[in-house]
C-alpha positions in Angstrom: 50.1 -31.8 2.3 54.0 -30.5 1.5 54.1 -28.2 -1.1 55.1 -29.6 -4.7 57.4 -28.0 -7.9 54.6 -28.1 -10.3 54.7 -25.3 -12.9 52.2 -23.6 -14.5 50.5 -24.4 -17.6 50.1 -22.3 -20.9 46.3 -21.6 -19.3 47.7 -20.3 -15.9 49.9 -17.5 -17.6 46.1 -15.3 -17.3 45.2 -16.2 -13.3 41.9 -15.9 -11.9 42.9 -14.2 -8.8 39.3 -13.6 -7.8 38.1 -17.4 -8.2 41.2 -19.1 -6.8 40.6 -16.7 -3.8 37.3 -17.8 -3.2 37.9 -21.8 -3.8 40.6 -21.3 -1.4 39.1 -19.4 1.2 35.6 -21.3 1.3 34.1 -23.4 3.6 35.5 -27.2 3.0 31.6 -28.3 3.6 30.9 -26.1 0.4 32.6 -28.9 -1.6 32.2 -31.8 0.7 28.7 -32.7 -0.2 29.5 -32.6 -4.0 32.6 -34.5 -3.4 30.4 -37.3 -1.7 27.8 -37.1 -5.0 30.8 -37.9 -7.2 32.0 -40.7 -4.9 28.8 -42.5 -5.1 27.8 -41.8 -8.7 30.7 -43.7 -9.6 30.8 -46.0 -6.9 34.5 -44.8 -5.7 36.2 -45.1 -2.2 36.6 -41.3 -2.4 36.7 -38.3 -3.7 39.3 -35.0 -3.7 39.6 -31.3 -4.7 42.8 -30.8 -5.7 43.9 -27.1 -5.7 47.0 -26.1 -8.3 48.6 -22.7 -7.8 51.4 -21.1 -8.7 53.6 -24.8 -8.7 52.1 -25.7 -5.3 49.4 -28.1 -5.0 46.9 -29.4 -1.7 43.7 -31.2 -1.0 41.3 -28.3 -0.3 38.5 -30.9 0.6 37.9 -34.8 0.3 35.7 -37.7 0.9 36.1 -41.0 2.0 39.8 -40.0 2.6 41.5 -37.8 4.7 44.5 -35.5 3.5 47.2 -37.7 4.8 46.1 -40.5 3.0 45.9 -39.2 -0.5 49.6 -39.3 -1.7 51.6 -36.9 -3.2 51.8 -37.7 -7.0 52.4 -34.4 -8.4 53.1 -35.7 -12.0 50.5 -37.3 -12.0 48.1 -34.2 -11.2 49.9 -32.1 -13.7 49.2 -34.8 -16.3 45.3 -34.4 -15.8 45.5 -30.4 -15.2 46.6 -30.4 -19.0 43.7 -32.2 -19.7 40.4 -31.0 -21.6 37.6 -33.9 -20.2 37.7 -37.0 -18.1 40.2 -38.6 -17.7 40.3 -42.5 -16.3 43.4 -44.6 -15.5 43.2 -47.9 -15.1 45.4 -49.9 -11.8 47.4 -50.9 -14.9 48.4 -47.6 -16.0 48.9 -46.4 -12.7 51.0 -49.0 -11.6 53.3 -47.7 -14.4 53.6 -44.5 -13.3 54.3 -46.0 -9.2 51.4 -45.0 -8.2 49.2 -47.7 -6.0 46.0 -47.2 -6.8 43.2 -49.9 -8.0 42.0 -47.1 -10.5 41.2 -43.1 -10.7 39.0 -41.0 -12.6 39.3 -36.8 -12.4 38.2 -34.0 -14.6 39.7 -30.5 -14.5 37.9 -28.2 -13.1 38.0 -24.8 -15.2 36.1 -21.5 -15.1 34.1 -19.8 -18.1 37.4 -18.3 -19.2 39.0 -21.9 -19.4 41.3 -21.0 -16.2 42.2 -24.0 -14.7 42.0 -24.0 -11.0 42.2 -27.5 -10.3 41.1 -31.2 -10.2 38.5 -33.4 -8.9 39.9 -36.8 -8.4 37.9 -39.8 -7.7 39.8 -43.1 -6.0 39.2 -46.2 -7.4 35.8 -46.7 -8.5 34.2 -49.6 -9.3 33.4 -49.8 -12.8 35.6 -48.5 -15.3 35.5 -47.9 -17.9 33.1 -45.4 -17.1 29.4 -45.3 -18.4 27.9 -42.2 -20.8 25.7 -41.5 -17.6 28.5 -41.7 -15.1 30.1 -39.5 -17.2 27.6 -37.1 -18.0 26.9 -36.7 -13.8 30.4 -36.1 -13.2 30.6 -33.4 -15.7 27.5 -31.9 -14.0 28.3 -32.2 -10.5 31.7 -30.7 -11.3 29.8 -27.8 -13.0 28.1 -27.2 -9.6 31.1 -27.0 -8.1 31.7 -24.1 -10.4 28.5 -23.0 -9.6 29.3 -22.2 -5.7 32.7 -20.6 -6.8 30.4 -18.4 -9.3 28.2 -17.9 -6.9 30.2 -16.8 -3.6 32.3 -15.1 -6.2 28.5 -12.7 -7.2 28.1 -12.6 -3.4 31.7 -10.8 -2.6 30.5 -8.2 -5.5 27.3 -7.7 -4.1 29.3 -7.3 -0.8 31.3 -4.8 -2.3 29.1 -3.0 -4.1 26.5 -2.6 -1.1 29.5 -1.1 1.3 30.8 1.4 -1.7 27.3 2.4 -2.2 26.7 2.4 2.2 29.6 4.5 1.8 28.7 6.8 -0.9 26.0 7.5 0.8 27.1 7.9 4.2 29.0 10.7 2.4 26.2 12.5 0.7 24.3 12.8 3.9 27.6 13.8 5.1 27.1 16.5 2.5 23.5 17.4 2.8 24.1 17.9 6.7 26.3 20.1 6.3 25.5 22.0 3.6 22.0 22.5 4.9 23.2 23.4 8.5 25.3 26.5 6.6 22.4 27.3 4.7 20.2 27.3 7.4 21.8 29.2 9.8 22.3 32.4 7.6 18.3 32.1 5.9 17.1 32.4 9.5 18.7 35.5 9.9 17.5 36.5 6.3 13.8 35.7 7.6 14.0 37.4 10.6 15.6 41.0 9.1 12.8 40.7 6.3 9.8 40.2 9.3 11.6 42.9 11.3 11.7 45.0 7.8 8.1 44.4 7.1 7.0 45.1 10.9 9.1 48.5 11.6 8.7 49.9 7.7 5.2 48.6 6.9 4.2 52.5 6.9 7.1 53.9 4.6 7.3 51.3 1.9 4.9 51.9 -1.6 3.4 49.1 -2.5 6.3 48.1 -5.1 8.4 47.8 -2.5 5.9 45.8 -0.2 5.4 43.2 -3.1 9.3 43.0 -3.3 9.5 42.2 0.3 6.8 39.9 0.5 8.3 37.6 -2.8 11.7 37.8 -0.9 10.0 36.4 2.4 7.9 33.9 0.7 11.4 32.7 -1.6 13.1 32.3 2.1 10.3 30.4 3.8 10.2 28.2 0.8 14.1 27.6 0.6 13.8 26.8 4.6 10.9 24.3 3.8 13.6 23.2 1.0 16.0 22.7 3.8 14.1 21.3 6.1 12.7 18.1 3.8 16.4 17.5 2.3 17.2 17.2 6.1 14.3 15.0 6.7 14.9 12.6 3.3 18.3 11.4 4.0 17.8 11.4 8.1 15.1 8.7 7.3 17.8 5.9 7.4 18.4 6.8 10.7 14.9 6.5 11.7 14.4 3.1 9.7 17.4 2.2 12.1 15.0 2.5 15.2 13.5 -0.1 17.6 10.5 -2.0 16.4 7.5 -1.5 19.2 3.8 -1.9 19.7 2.0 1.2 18.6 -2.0 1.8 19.9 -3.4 4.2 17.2 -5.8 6.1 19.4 -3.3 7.4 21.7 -0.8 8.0 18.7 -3.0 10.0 16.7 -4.4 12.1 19.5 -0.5 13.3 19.9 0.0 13.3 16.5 -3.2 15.6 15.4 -2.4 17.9 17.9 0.0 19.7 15.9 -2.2 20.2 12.9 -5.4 21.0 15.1 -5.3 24.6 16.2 -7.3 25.8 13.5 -10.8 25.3 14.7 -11.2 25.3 10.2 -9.5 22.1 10.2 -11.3 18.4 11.0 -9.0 15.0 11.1 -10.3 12.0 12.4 -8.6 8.7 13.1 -9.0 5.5 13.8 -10.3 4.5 17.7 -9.1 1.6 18.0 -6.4 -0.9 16.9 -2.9 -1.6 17.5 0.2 -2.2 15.1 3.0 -5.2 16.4 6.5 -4.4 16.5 6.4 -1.0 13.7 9.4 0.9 13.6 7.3 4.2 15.2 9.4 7.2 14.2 8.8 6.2 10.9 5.2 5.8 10.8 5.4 9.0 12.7 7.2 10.7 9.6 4.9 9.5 7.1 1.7 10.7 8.9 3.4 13.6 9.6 4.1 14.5 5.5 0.7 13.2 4.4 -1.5 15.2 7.0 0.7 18.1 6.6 0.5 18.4 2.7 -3.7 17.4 2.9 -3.9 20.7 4.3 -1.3 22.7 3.1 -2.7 21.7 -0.8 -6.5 22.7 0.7 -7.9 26.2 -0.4 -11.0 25.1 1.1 -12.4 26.8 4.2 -13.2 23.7 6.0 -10.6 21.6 5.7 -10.8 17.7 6.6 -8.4 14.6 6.9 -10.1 11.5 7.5 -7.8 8.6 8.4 -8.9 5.1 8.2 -7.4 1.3 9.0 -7.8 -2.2 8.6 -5.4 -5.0 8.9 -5.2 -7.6 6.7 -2.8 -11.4 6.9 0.1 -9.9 5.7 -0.4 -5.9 6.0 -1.4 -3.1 7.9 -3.4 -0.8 5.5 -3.7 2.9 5.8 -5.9 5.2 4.2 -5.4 9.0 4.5 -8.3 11.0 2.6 -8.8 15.0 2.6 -11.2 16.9 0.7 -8.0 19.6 -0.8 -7.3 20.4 -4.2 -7.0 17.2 -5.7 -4.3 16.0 -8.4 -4.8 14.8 -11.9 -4.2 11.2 -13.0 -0.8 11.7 -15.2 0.5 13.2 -12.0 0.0 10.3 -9.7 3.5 8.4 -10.8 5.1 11.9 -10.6 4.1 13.2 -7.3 6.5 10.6 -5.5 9.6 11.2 -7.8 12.2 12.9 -5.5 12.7 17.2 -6.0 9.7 16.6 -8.6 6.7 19.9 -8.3 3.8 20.1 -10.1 4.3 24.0 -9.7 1.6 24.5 -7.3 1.7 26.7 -4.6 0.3 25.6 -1.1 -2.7 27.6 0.5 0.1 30.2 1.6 1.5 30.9 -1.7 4.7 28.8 -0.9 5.6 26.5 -3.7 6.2 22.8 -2.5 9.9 21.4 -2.4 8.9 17.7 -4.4 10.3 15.9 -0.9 7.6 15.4 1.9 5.9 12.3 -0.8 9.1 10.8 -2.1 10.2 10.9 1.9 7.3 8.9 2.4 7.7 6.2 -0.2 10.9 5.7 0.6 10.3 4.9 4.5 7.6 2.8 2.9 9.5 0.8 0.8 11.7 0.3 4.2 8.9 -1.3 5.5 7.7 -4.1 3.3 4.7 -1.5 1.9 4.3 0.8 -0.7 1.7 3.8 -1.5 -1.0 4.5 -4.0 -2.9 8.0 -5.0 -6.7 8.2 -6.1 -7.5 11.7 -6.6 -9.5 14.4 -8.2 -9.1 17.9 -9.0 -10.9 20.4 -6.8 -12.5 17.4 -5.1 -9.3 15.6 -3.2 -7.7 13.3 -2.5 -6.6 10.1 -0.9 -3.1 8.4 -0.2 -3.6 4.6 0.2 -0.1 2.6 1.6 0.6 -0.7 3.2 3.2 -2.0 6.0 4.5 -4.9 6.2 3.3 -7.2 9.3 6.1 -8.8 11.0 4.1 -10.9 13.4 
């Protein structure tokens, strides 16, 4: 439709960029259906959405007419922008104003703020004037109109939001890479002239000096562990972003256990049988990985034991990872999974713990439709419970 010389009102001097964007860039079928609903409650030929902008005017979307057949009668949609309700004109008044229509009904359609965006025009319908119901629908369907402009208007700020925060924290990774890559390559060096020290000096040294040695090599080994989970934590979007496969637990634990077995003091056993469908595997890998790892790092016991167990249920694969370690007191359970948070305990090697490997965990968990639980005991142990999320 040719652009018109209508001029804004006193309510357009304060524009709603963000909602005329949206009602002009979206979907005509958004407002089609609606459209439709208005025709028929009033039993009209057709329905319109009539868009107003800085003095230009056009049919966004219709009903029952196409664009070309709705005429161009500027005047009068300036006449009912300026108004507050429903307005109806009868073929009488219309044909005053040389306008051929056998009757029209329209309402202004207005945002919170009282920004007038436009009209919704409805072509000669049957009954006029119009009933309190008739009324009171078209009010409501034009307020679902607003709705969808509300709505897709919350959905581009979600949009937004999600890539600033994407990006944000694309950037601390970034960070964390880096920074942890500069710090490890000089603490390996550290560790290795501190061994060297120990080994080649272990005969010269008092025992002052030994004990100063040994807190500076057990302050590096705990600053590499440090490292190594901060590395781990915010890599683990990258593993959530692997391929979904078909894990069989007997052959994926008899790989996994192998790294934690060389002590003939430690016992895990595992599940025999069973297989998960379509798990993202690197994660489940890094989870197993944390748990095992802290069950017998926390372990002062000379026997040490990790018993795994599973069951599947409808809706989860469930997981139960139980050792017979050091145990951890009730109002520590919620704590214990709280990112860089330490109960200041030191593992079975005197190395403090870096409050990563558990939060690591719940995250990827989270990721995958599950969550975890603690039931634990001092001195007796304890046992991680957690859930995934079936897909199929």
């Amino acid at each position: 439709m040719p652009h018109s010389q209508i001029q804004s009102n006193e309510n357009r001097r304060h524009p709603a960029p963000e909602e005329f964007h949206i009602l002009k860039t979206s979907s005509n079928k958004d407002f089609s259906d609606l459209l439709f609903l208005c025709a028929e409650t009033l039993k009209a030929q057709g329905a319109a959405l009539v868009i107003l902008e800085n003095g230009n005017t056009w049919i966004k979307s219709s009903y029952g007419a196409s664009h070309k057949e709705i005429p161009e009668v500027e005047d009068l949609w300036q006449e009912i922008l300026d108004q507050e309700e429903i307005i109806v004109f009868t073929p009488e008044e219309l044909s005053k104003k040389s306008i051929d229509f056998n009757g029209l009904a329209a309402v202004p359609l207005k945002t919170v703020s009282g920004e007038k965006l436009g009209i919704i025009a409805i072509f000669e319908p049957q009954e006029m004037p119009l009933s309190p119901n008739q009324e009171h629908a078209l009010q409501v369907l034009v307020k679902q109109i607003l709705n969808v402009v509300g709505f897709r208007k919350q959905n581009n700020l979600y949009k937004r939001m999600q890539q600033d925060l994407e990006q944000r924290y694309r950037e601390l990774e970034r960070f964390a890479s880096v920074v942890s890559h500069d710090i490890k390559s000089p603490l390996a060096n550290i560790i290795s002239l501190i061994d060297l020290l120990k080994e080649e000096n272990q005969d010269i040294f008092n025992e002052d000096t030994k004990q100063y040695i040994e807190f500076l090599s057990q302050a590096s080994h705990s600053l590499r562990s440090y490292v190594d989970g901060l590395l781990v934590f915010y890599r683990s979007e990258r593993i959530l972003e692997k391929e979904e496969e078909d894990v069989e637990l007997k052959p994926f634990f008899d790989n996994l256990t192998k790294l934690f077995s060389v002590d003939p003091e430690v016992e895990i056993t595992y599940p025999q049988h069973g297989i998960l469908k379509k798990v993202n595997k690197a994660a489940l890998t890094q989870i197993f990985m944390n748990l095992i790892s802290n069950a017998l790092k926390y372990n002062h016991k000379d026997q040490r034991r990790v018993n795994i167990s599973f069951r599947a249920s409808e809706d989860f694969y469930e997981f139960e990872v139980q050792d017979n370690g050091n145990g951890i007191s009730e109002e520590n359970f919620e704590k214990i999974f709280d990112l860089f948070t330490t109960l200041d305990l030191n593992d079975r090697e005197g190395n403090p713990g870096s409050g990563i490997g558990l939060a690591t965990v719940k995250k990827l968990l989270n990721h995958m439709g599950g969550d975890i639980q603690i039931e634990s005991e001092p001195e007796i142990g304890s046992n991680f419970i957690f859930q995934i999320k079936r897909s199929c």
